[in-house]
N, C-alpha and C positions, 0 to 999 in steps of 0.2 A: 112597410112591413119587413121585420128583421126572422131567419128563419136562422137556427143555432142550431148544428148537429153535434154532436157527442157518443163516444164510443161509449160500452158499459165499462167500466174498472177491469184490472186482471182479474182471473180465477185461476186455483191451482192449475188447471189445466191450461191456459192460455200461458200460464210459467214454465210449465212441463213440454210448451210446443202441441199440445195434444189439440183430436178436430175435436169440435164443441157440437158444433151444429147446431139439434134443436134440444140436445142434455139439458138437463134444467141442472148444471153446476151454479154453484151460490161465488158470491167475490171471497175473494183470501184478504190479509189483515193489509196487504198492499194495494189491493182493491177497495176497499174500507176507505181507506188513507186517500186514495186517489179520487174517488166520488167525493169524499169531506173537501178536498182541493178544489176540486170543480164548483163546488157551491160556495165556496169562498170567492171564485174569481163569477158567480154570477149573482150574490147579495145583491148589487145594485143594480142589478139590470129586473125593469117591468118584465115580465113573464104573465101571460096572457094565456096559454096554455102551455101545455107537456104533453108529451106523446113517449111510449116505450114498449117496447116486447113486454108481457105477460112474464117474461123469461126470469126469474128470481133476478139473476146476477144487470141484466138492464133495470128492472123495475126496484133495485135496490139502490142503483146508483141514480135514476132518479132521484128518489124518497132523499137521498142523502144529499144530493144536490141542490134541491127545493127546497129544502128545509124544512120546520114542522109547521111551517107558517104557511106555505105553499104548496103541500103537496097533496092536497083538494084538487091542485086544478091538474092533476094527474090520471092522465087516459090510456089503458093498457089497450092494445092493438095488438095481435095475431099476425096483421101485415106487417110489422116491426120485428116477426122471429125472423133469425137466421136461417139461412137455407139450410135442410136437413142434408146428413151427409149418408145417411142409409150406413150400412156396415162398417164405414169407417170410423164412422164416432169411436171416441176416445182413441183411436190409435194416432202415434205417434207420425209424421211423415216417411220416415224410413220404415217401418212397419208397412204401412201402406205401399210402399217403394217395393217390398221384399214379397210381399201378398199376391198385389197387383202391380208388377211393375209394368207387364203391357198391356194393360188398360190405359195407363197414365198417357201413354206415348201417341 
């Protein structure tokens, strides 16, 4: 048994440095790009199932990486979200740095 992990594509905010967390942000036109690349470099490989975050921007680059031939055997899991970041979401690190800089520490 062969187990393949895969990140999801960028999203605007993964471009902008921003925390994501459990945001349901969607992929950007480089994230598009990057999920169609992934399903290029997995056409020939058997896939038996998929697994992904619920999360638009994973369960999109799935879809896109499957193809429209395989992504039936696509299973959205809750245990695939990213861990929430509570109040930080969308801010930037330095944001976060300037907010809470001794929390960090």
């Amino acid at each position: 048994m062969k187990i393949l992990l895969a990140r999801h594509g960028e999203t605007p905010w993964n471009a902008e440095g921003r925390y994501q967390g459990q945001e349901d942000i969607p992929l950007s036109a480089v994230g598009i790009a990057q999920a169609t690349a992934l399903g290029e470099r997995l056409r020939a490989l058997r896939i038996d199932r998929a697994l992904a975050s619920p999360l638009s921007r994973a369960r999109r680059t799935a879809e896109l990486a499957l193809g429209e031939g395989r992504a039936s055997q696509l299973l959205l899991d809750d245990g695939f979200k990213e861990i929430g970041h509570g109040e930080w979401e969308g801010l930037l690190a330095s944001e976060i740095r300037e907010r809470d800089g001794e929390r960090l520490q």
